[in-house]
C-alpha positions as CSV (number, residue, x, y, z in Angstrom):
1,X,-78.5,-14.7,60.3
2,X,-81.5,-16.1,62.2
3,X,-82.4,-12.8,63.8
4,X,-81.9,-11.1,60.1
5,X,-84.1,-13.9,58.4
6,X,-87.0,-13.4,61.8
7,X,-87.5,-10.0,61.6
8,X,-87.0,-9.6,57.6
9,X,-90.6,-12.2,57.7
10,X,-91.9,-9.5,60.5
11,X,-91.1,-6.7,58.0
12,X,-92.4,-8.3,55.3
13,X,-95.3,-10.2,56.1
14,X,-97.3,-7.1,58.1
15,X,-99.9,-5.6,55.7
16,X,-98.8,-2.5,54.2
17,X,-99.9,-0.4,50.9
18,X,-98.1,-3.1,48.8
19,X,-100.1,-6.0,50.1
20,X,-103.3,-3.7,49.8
21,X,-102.6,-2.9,46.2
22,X,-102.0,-6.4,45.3
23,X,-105.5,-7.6,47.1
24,X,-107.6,-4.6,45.2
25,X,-106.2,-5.0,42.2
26,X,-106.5,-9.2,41.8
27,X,-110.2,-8.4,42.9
28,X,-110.5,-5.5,40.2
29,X,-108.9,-7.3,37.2
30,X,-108.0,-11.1,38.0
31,X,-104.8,-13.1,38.4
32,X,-102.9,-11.5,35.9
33,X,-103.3,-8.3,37.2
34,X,-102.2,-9.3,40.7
35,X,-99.3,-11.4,39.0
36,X,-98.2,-8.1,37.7
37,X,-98.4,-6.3,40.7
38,X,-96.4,-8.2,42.7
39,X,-93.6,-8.3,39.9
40,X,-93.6,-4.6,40.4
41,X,-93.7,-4.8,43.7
42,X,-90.4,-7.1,43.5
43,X,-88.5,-4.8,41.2
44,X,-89.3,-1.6,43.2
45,X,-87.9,-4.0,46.4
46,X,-84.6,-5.0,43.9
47,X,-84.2,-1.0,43.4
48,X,-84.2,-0.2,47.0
49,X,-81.8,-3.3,47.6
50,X,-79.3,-2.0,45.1
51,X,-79.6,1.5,46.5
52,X,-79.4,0.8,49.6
53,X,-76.2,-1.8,48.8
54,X,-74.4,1.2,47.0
55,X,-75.2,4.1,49.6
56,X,-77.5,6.3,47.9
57,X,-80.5,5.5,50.6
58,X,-77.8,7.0,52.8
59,X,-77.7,10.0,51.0
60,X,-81.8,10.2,50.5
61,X,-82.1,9.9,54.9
62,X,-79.3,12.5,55.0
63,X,-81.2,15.0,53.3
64,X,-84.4,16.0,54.5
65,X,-85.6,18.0,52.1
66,X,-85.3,14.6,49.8
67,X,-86.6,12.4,52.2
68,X,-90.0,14.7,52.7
69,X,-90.4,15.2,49.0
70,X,-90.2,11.2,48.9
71,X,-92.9,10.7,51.6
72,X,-95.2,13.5,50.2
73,X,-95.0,12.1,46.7
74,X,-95.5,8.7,47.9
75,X,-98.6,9.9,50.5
76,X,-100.3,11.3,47.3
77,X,-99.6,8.2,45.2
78,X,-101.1,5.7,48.1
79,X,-104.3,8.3,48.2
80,X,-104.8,8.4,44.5
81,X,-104.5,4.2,44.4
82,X,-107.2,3.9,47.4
83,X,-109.3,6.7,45.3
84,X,-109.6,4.4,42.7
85,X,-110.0,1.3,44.9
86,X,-112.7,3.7,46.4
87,X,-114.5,4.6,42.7
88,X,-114.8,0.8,42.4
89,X,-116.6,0.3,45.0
90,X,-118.9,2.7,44.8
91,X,-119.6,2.0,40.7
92,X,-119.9,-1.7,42.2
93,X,-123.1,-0.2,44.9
94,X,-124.4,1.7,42.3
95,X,-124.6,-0.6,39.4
96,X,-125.4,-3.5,41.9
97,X,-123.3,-6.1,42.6
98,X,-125.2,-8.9,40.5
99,X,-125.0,-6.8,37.2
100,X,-121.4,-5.3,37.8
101,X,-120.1,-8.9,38.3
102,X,-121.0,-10.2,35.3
103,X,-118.6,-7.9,33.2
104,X,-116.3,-6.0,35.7
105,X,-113.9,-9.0,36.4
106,X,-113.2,-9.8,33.2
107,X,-108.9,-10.9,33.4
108,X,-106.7,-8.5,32.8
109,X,-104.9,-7.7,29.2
110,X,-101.6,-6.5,28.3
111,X,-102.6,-3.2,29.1
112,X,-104.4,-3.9,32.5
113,X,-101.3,-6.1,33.5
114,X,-98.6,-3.1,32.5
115,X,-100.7,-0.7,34.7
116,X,-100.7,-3.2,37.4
117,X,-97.0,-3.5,37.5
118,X,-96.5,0.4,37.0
119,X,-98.7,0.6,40.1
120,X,-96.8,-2.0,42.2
121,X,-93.7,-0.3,41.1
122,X,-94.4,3.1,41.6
123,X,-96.0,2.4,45.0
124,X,-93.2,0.8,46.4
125,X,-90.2,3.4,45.1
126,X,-92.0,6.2,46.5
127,X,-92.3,4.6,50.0
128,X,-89.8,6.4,51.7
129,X,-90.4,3.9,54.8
130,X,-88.3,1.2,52.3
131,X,-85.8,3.2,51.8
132,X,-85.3,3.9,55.7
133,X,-85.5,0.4,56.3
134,X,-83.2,-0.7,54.3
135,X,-80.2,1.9,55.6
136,X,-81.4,1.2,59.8
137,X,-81.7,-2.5,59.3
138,X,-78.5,-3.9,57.9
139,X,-76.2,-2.2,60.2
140,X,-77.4,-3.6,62.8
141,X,-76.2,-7.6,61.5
142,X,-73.3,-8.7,60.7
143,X,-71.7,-11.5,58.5
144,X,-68.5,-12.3,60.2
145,X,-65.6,-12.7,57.4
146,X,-67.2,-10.5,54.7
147,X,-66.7,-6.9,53.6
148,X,-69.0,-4.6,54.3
149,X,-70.1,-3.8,50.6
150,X,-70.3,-7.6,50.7
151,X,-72.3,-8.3,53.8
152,X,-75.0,-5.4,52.5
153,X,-75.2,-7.3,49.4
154,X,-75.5,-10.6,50.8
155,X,-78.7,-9.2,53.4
156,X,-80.2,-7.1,51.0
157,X,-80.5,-10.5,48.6
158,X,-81.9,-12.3,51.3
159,X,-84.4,-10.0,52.0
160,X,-85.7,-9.8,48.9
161,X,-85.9,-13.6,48.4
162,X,-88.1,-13.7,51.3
163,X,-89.8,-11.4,50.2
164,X,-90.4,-12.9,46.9
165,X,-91.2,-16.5,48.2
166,X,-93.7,-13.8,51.2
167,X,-95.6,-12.8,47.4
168,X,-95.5,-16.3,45.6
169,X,-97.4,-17.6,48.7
170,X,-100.0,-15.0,48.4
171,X,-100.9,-15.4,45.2
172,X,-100.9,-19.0,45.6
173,X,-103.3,-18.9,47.8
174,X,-105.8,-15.7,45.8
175,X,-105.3,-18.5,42.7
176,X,-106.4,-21.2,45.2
177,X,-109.7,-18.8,46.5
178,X,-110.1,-17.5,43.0
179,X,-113.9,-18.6,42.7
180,X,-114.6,-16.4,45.8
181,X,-112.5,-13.4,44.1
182,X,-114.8,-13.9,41.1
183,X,-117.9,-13.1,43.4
184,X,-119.3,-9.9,43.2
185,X,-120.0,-9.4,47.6
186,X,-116.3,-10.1,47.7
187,X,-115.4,-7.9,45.4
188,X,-117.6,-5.2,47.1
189,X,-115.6,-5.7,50.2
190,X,-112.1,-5.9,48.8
191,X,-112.6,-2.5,47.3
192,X,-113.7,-0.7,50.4
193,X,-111.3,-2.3,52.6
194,X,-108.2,-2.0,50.4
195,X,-109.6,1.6,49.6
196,X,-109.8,2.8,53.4
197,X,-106.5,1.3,53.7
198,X,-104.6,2.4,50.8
199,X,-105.9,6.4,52.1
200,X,-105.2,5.8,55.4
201,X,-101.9,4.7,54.6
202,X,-101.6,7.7,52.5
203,X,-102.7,10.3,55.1
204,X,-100.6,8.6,57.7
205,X,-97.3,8.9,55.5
206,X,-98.6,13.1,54.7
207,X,-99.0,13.5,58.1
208,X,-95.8,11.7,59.7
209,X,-92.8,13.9,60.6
C-alpha cells in the first residue's frame, strides 16, 4: 500500500495539461474559475477510475485504432486550450498590461465557471495517458484477502483521493497568492507559460506512437 500511495503522489503531483489548465485559467478568470476546473478535473479522474475498475480501459488499450483516435482527439483539445491560453496573452501585450488588468480578471460567473469545468473535464477524458495508467498501474499491487474487482476498486479510490487532497492543496495555496494572480505581469506570464505548455503537451501526445 505504501509503494501504491508513493508513486500515485509521483503520478499525480508532476505537471501535466491538467495542472496547466487549472493555473491559466485561475489567472484568466479568478478562483471560481480554477475551483471549477479542478472539479472537472476530479470527475474526468472518477470516470477513468470506474472504467478502469470495470474493464473498459482494457478494452480501449486493446484496440488501437481506439486508443489513437483517443490521443489524436485529446492532442487537438490540449492545442486548442494552449491557443487560447496563447490569445490571452497576446490581447494582454497588445492592450498593455496596466489597461487589460483593470477589467480582464474580473471573477468568473456561472457561465465562466461551467466552461471551466467543461474544460477540466474534457481535458482529462481525452487523455489517453490516464486511461493507460490506470490499466498498467494496478496490476502491479496487490491487496492480500480481496477480490480482484475489489482490490481495483479499493486502489482506484485511493488514487483519486490523493488526487483530490493533490488539487485542494493547490488551490489553497493560488487563494493564498491571489493578490499576485490579480497582477497584470503575472498574469502576462501565466498565459505564455501555461500556453507553450498546454501546445507542447499537445504536439507531444500528436506525435507519440
Amino acid at each position: 500500500m505504501t509503494g501504491f500511495v508513493v508513486v500515485s503522489l509521483v503520478i499525480i503531483m508532476v505537471p501535466g495539461p491538467d495542472l496547466a489548465l487549472l493555473l491559466a485559467n485561475t489567472a484568466r478568470s479568478g478562483r471560481r474559475a480554477g475551483i471549477a476546473t479542478a472539479a472537472g478535473i476530479m470527475l474526468g479522474n472518477a470516470v477513468l477510475a470506474a472504467a478502469a475498475v470495470a474493464g473498459l480501459t482494457a478494452l480501449l488499450t486493446a484496440s488501437e485504432l481506439g486508443y489513437v483516435a483517443l490521443r489524436i482527439a485529446g492532442a487537438v483539445y490540449l492545442i486548442y486550450l494552449g491557443v487560447q491560453a496563447l490569445a490571452d496573452f497576446v490581447r494582454l501585450r497588445r492592450n498593455g498590461v496596466s489597461d487589460a488588468g483593470a477589467h480582464r480578471h474580473a471573477p468568473a460567473g456561472a457561465r465562466g465557471a461551467r466552461v471551466s469545468f467543461q474544460q477540466g473535464l474534457v481535458s482529462n477524458l481525452l487523455n489517453p495517458k490516464v486511461a493507460a495508467f490506470y490499466l498498467s498501474l494496478f496490476p502491479q499491487f496487490t491487496l492480500p484477502g480481496l477480490a480482484p474487482a475489489a482490490e481495483h476498486t479499493v486502489l482506484a479510490g485511493l488514487f483519486w483521493f490523493l488526487a483530490l487532497l493533490w488539487y485542494v492543496l493547490v488551490l489553497l495555496l493560488l487563494a493564498r497568492i491571489e493578490a499576485l494572480l490579480r497582477r497584470p505581469g503575472f498574469r502576462l506570464g501565466i498565459a505564455g507559460v501555461s500556453g507553450v505548455g498546454l501546445l507542447g503537451l499537445g504536439t507531444a501526445l500528436a506525435l507519440r506512437d
